[in-house]
PyMOL Python script that loads the backbone (N, CA, C, O; Angstrom):
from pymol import cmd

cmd.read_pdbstr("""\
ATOM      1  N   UNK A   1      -5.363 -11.654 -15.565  1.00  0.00           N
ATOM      2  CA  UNK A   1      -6.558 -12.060 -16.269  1.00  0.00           C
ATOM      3  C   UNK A   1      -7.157 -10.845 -16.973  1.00  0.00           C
ATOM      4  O   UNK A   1      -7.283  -9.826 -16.294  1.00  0.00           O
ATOM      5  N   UNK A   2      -7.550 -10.827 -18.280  1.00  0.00           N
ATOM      6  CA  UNK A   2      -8.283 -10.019 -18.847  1.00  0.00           C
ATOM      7  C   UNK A   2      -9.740  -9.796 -18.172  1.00  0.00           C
ATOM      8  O   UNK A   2     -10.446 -10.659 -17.651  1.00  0.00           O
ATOM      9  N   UNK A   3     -10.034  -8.252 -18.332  1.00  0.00           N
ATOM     10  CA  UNK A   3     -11.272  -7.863 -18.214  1.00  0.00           C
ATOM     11  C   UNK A   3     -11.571  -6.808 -18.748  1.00  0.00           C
ATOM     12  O   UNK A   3     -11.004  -5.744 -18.499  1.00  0.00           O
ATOM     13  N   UNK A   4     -12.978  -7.021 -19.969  1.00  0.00           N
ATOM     14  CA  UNK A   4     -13.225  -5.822 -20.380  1.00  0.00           C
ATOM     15  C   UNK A   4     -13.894  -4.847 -20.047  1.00  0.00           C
ATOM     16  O   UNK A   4     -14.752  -4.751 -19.169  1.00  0.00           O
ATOM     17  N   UNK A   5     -13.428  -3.972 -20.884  1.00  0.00           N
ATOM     18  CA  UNK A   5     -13.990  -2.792 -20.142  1.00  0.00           C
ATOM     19  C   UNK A   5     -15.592  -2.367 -20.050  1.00  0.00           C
ATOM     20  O   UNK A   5     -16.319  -2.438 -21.041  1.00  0.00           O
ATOM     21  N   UNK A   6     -16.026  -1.956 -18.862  1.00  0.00           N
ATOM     22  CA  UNK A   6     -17.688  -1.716 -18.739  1.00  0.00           C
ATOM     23  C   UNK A   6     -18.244  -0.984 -19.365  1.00  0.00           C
ATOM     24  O   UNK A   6     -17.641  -0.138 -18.704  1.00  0.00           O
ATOM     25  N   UNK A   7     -19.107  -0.151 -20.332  1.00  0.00           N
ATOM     26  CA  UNK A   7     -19.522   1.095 -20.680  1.00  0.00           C
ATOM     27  C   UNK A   7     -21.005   1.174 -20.286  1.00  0.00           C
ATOM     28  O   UNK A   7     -21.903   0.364 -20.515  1.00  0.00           O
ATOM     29  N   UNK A   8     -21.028   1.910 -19.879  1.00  0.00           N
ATOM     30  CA  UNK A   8     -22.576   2.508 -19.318  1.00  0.00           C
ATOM     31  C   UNK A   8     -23.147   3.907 -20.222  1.00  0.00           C
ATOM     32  O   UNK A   8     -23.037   5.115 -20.013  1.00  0.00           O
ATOM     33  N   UNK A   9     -23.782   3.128 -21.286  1.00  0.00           N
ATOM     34  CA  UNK A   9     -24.910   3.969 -21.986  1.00  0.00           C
ATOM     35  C   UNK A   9     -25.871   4.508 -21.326  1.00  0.00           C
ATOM     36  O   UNK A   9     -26.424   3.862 -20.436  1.00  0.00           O
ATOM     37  N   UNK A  10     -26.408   6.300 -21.752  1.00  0.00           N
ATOM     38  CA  UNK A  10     -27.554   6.245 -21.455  1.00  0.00           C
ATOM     39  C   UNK A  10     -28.060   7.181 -22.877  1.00  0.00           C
ATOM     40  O   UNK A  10     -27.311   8.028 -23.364  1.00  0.00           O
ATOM     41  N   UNK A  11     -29.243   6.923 -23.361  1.00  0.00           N
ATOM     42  CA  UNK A  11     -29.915   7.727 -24.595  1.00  0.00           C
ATOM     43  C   UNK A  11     -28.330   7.740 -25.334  1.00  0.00           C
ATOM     44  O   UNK A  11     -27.766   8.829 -25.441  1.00  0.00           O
ATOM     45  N   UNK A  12     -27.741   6.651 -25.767  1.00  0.00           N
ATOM     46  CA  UNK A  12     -26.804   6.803 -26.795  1.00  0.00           C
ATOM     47  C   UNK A  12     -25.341   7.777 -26.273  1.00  0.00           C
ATOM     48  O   UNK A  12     -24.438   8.155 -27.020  1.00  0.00           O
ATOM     49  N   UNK A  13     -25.421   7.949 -25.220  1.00  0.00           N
ATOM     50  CA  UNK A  13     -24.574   9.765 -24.514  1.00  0.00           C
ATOM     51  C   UNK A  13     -23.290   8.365 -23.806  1.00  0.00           C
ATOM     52  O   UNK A  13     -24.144   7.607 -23.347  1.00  0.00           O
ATOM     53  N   UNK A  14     -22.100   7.749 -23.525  1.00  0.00           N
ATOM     54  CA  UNK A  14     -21.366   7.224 -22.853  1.00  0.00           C
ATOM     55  C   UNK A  14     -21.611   8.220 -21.470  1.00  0.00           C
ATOM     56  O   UNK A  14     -21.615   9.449 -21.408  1.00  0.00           O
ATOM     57  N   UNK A  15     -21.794   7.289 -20.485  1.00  0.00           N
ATOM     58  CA  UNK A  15     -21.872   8.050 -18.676  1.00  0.00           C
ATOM     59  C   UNK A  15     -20.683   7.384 -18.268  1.00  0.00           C
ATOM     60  O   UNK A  15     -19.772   7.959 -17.673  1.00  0.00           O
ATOM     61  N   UNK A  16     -20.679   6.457 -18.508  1.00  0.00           N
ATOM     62  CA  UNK A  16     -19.539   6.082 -17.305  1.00  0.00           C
ATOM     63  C   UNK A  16     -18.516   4.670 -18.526  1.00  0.00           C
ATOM     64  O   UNK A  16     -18.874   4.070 -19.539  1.00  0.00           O
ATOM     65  N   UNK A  17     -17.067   4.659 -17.636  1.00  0.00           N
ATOM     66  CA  UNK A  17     -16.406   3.030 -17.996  1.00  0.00           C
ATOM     67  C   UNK A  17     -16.114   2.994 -16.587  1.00  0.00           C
ATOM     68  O   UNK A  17     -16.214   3.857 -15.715  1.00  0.00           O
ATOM     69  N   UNK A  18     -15.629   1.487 -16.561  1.00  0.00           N
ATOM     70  CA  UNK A  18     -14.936   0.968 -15.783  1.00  0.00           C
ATOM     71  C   UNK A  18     -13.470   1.161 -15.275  1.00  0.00           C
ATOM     72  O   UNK A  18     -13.008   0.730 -14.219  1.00  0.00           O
ATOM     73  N   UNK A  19     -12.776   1.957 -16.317  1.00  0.00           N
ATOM     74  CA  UNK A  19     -11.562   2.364 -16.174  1.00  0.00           C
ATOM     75  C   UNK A  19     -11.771   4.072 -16.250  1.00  0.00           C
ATOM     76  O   UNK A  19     -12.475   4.860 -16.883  1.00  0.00           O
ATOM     77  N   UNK A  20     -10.985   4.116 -15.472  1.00  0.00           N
ATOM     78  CA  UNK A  20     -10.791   6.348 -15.366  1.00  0.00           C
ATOM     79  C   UNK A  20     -12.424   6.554 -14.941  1.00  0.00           C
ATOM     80  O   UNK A  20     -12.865   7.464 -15.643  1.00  0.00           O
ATOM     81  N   UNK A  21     -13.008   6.258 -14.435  1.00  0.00           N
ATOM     82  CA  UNK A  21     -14.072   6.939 -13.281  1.00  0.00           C
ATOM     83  C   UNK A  21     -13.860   7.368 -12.001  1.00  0.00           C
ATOM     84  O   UNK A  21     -14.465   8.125 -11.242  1.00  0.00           O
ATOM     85  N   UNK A  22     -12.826   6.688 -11.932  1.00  0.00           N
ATOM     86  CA  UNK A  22     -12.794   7.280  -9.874  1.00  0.00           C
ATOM     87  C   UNK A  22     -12.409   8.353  -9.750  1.00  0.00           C
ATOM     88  O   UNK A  22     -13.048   8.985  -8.910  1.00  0.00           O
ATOM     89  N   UNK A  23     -11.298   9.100 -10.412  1.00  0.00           N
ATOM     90  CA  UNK A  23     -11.346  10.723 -10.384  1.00  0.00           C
ATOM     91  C   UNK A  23     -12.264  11.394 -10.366  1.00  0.00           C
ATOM     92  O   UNK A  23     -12.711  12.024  -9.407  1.00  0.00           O
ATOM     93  N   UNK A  24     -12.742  11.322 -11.683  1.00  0.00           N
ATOM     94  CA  UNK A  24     -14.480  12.161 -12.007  1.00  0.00           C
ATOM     95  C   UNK A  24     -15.078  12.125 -10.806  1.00  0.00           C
ATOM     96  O   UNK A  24     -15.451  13.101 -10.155  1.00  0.00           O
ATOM     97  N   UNK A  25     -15.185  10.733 -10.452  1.00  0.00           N
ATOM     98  CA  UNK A  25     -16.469  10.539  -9.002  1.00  0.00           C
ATOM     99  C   UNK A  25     -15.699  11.304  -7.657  1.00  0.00           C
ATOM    100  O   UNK A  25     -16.218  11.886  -6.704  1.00  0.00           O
ATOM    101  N   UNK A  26     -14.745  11.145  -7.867  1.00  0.00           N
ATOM    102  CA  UNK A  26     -13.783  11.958  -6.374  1.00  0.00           C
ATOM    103  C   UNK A  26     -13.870  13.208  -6.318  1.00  0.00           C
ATOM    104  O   UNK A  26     -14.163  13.840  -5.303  1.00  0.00           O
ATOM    105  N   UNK A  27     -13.582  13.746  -7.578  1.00  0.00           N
ATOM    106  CA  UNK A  27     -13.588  15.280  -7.850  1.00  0.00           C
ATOM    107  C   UNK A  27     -15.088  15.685  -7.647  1.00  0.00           C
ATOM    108  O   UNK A  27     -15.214  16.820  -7.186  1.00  0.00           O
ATOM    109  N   UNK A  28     -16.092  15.100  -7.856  1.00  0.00           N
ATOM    110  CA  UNK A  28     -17.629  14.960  -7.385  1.00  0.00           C
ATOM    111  C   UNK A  28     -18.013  15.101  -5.983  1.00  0.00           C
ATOM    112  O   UNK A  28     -18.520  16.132  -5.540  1.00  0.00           O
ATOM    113  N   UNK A  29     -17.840  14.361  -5.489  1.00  0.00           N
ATOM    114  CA  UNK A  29     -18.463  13.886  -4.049  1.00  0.00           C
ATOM    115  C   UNK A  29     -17.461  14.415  -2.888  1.00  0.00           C
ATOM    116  O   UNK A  29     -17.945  14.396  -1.756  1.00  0.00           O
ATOM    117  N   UNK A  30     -16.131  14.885  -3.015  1.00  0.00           N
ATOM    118  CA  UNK A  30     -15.714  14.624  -1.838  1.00  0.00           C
ATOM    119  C   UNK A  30     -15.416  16.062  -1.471  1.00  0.00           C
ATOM    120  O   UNK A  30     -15.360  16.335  -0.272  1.00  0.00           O
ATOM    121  N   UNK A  31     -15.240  16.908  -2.275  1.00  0.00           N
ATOM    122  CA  UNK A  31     -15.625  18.740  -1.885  1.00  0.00           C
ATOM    123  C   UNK A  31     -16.658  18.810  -0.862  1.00  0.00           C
ATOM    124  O   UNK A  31     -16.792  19.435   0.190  1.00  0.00           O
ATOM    125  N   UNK A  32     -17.512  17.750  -1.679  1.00  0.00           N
ATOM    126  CA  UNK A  32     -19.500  18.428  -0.577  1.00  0.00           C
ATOM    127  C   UNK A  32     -18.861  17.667   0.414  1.00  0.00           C
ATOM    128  O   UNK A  32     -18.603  18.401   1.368  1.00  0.00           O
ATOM    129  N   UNK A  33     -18.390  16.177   0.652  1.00  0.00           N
ATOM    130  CA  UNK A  33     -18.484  15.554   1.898  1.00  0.00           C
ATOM    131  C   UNK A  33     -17.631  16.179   2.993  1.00  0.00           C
ATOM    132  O   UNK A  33     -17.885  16.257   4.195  1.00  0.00           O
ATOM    133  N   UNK A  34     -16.297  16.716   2.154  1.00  0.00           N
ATOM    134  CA  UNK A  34     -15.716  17.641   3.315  1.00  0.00           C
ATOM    135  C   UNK A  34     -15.781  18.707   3.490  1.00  0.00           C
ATOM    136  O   UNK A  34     -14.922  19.156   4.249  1.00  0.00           O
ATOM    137  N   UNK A  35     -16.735  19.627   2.949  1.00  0.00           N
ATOM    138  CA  UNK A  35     -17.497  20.746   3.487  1.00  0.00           C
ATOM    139  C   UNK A  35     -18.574  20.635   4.600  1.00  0.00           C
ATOM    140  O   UNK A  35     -19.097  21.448   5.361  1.00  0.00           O
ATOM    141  N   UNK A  36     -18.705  19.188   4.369  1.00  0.00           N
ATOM    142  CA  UNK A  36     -20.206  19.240   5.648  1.00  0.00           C
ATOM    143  C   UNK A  36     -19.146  18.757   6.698  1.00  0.00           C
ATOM    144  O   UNK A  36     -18.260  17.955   6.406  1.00  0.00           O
ATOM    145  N   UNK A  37     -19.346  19.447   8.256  1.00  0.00           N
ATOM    146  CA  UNK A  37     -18.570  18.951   9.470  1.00  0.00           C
ATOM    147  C   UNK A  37     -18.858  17.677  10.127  1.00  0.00           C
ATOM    148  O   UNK A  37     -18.025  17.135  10.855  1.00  0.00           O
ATOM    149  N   UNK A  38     -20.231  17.090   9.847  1.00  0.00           N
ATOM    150  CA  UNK A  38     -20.492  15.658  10.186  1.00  0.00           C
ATOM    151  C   UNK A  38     -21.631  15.064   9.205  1.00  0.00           C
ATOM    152  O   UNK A  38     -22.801  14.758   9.435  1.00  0.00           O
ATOM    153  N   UNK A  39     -20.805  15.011   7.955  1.00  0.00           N
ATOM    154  CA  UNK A  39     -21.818  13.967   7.323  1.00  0.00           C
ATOM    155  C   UNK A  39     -22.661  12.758   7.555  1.00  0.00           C
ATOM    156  O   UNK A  39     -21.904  11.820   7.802  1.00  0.00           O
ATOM    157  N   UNK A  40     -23.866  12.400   7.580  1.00  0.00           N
ATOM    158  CA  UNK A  40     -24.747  11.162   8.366  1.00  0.00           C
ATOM    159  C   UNK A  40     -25.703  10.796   7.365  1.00  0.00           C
ATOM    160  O   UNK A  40     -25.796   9.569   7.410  1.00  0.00           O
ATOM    161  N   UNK A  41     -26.328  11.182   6.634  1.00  0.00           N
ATOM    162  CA  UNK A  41     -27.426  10.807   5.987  1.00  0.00           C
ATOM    163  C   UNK A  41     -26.991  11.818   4.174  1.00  0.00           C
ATOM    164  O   UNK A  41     -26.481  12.924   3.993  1.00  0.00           O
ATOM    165  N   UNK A  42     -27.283  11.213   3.608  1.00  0.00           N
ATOM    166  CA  UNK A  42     -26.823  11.263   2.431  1.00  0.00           C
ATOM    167  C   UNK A  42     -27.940  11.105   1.092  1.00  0.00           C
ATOM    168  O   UNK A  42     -28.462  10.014   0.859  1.00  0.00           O
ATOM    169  N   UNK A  43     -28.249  12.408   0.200  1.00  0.00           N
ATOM    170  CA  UNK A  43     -29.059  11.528  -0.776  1.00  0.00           C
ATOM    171  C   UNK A  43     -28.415  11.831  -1.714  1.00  0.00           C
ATOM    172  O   UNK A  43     -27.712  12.834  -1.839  1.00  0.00           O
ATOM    173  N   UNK A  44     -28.667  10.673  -2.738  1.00  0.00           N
ATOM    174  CA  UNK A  44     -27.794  10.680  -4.624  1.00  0.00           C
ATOM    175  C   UNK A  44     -28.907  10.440  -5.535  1.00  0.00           C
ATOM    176  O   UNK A  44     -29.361   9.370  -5.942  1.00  0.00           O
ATOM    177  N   UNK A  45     -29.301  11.782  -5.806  1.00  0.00           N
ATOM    178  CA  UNK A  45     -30.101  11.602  -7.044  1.00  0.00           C
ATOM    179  C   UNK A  45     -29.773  11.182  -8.068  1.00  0.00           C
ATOM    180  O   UNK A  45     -29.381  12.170  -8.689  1.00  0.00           O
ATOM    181  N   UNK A  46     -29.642  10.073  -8.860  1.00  0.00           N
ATOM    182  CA  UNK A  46     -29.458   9.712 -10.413  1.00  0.00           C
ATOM    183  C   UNK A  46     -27.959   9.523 -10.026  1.00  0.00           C
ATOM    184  O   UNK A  46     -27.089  10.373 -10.213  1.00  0.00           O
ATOM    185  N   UNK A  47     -27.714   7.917  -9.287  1.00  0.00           N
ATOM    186  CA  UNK A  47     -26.695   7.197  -9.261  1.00  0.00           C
ATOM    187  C   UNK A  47     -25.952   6.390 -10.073  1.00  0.00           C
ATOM    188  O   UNK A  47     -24.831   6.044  -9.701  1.00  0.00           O
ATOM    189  N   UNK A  48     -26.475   5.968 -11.312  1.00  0.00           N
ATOM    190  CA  UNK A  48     -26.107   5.158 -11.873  1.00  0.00           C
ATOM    191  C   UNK A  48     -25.699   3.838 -11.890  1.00  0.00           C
ATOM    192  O   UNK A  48     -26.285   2.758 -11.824  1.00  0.00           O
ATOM    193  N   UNK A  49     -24.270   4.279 -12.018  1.00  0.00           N
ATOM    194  CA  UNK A  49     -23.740   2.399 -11.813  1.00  0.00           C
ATOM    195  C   UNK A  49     -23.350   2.272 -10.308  1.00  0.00           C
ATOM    196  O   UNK A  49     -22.907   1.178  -9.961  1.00  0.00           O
ATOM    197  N   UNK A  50     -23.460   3.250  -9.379  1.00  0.00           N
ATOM    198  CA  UNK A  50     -23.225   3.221  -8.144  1.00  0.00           C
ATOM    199  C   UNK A  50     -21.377   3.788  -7.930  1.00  0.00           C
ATOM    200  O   UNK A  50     -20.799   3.450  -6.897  1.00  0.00           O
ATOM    201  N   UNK A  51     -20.933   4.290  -8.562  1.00  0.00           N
ATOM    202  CA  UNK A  51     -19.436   5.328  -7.929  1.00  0.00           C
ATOM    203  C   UNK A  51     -19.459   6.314  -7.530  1.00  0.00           C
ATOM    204  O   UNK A  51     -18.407   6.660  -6.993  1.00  0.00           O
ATOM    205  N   UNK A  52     -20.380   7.135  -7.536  1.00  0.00           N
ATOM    206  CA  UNK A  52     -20.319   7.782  -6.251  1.00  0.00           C
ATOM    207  C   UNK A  52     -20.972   7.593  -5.004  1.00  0.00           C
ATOM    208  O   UNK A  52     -20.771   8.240  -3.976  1.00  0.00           O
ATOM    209  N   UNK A  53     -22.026   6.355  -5.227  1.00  0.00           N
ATOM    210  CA  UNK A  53     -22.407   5.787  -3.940  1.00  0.00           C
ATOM    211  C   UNK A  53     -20.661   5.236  -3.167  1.00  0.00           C
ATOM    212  O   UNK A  53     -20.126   5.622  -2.128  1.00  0.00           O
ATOM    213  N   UNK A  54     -20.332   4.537  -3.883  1.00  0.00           N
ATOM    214  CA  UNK A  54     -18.400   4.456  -3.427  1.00  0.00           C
ATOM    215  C   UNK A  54     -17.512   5.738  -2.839  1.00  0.00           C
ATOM    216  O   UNK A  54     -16.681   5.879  -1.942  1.00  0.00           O
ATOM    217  N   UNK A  55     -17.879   6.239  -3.418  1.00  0.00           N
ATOM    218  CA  UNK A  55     -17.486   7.596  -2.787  1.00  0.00           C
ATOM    219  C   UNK A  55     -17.494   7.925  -1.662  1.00  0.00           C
ATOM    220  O   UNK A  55     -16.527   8.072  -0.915  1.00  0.00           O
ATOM    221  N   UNK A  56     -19.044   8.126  -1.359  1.00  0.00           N
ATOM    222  CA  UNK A  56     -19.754   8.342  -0.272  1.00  0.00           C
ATOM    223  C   UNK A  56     -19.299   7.935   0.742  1.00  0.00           C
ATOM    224  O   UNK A  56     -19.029   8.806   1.569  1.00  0.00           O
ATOM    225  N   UNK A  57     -18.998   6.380   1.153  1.00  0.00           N
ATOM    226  CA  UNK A  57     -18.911   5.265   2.031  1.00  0.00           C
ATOM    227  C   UNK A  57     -17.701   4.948   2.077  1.00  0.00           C
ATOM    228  O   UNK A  57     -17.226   3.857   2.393  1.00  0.00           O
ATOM    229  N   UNK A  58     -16.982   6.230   1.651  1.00  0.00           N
ATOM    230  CA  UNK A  58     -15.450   5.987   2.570  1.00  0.00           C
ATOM    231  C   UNK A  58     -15.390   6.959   3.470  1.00  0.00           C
ATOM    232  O   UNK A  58     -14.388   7.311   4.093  1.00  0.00           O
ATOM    233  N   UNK A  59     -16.937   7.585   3.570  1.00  0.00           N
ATOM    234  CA  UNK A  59     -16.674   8.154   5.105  1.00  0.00           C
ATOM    235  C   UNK A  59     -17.625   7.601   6.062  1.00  0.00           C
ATOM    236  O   UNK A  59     -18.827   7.368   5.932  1.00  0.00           O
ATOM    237  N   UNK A  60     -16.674   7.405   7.253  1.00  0.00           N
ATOM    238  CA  UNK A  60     -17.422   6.881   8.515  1.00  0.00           C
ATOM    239  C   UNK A  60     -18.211   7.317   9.069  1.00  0.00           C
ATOM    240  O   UNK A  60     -18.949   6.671   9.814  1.00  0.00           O
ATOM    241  N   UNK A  61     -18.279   8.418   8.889  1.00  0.00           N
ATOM    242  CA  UNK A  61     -19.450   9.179   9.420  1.00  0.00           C
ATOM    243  C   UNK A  61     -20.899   9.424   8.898  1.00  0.00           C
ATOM    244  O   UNK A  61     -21.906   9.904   9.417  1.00  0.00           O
ATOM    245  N   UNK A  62     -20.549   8.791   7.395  1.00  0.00           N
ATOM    246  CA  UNK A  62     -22.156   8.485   7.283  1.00  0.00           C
ATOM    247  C   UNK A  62     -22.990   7.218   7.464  1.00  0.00           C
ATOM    248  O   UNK A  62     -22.503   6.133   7.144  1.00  0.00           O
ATOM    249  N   UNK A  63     -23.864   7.281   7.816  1.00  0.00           N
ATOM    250  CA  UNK A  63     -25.030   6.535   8.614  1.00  0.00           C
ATOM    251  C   UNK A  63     -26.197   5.922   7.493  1.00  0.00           C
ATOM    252  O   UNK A  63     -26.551   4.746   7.577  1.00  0.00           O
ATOM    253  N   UNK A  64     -26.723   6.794   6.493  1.00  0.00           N
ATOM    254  CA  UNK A  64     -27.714   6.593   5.864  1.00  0.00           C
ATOM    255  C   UNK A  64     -27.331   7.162   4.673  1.00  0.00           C
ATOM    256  O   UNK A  64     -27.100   8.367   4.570  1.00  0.00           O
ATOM    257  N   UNK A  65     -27.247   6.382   3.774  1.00  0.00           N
ATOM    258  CA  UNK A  65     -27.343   7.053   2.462  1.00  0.00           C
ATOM    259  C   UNK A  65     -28.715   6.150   1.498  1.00  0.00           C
ATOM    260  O   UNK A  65     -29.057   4.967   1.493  1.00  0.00           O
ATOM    261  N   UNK A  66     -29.154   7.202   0.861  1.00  0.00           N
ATOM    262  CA  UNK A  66     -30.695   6.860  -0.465  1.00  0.00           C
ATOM    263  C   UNK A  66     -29.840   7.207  -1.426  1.00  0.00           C
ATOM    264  O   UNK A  66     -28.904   7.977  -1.212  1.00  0.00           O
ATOM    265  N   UNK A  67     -30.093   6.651  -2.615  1.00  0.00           N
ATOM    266  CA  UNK A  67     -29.775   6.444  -3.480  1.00  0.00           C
ATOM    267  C   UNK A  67     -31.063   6.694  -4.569  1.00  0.00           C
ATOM    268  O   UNK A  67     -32.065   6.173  -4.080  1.00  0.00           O
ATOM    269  N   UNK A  68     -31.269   7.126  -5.475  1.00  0.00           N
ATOM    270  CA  UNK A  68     -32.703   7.905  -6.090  1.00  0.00           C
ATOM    271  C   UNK A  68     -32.746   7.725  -7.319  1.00  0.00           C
ATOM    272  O   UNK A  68     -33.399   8.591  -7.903  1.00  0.00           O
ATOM    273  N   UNK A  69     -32.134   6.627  -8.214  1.00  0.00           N
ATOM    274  CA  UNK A  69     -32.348   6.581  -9.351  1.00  0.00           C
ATOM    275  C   UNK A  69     -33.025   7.193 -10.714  1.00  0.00           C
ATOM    276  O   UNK A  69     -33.430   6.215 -11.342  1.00  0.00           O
ATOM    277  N   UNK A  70     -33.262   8.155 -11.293  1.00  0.00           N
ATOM    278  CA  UNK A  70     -34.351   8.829 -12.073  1.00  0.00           C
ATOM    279  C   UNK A  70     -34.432   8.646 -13.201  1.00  0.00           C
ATOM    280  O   UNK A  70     -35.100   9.438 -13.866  1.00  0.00           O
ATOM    281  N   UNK A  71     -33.823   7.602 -13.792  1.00  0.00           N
ATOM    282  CA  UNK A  71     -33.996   7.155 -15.269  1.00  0.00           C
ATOM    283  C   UNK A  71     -34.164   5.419 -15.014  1.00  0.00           C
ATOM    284  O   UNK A  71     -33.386   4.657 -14.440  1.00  0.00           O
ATOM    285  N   UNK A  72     -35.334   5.165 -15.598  1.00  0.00           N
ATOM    286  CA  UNK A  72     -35.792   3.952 -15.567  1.00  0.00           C
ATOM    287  C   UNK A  72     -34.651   2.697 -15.965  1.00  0.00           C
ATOM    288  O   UNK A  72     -34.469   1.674 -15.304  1.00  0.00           O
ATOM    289  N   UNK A  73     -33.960   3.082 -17.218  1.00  0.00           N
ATOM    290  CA  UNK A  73     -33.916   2.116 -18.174  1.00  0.00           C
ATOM    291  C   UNK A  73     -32.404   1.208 -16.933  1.00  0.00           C
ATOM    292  O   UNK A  73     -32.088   0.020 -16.886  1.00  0.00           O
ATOM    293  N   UNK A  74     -31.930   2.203 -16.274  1.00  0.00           N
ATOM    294  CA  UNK A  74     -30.430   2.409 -14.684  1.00  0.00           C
ATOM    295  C   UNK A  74     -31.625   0.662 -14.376  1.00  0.00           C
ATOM    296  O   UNK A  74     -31.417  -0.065 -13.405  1.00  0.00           O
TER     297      UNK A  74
END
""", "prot")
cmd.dss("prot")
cmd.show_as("cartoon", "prot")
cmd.util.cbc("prot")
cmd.orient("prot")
């Protein structure tokens, strides 16, 4: 089945698609998560469409994650 592709504008700038993000977001999030020895509580300032909240929550060891949105229009 076809599906097109997502684009996530912000101020005219492309942030994100639906296709080829999960690298970007991996190469992001998962240095810090496996530098910390027991990740549990988690904050994401200016989440967007939510992939690196995905990120985040493939580890078991966290407990709490906030999520902090800082641009209204998200």
């Amino acid at each position: 089945m076809f599906e097109p592709n997502r684009l996530v504008f912000l101020d005219g700038v492309l942030q994100s698609t639906r296709d080829g993000i999960e690298s970007y977001h991996e190469a992001l999030v998962q240095p810090a998560m496996f530098a910390h020895p027991d990740p549990k509580r988690v904050a994401i300032i200016g989440g967007g469409e939510g992939a690196t909240l995905g990120e985040v929550l493939k580890h078991n060891t966290v407990d709490t994650v906030m999520m902090i949105e800082i641009d209204e229009s998200m």
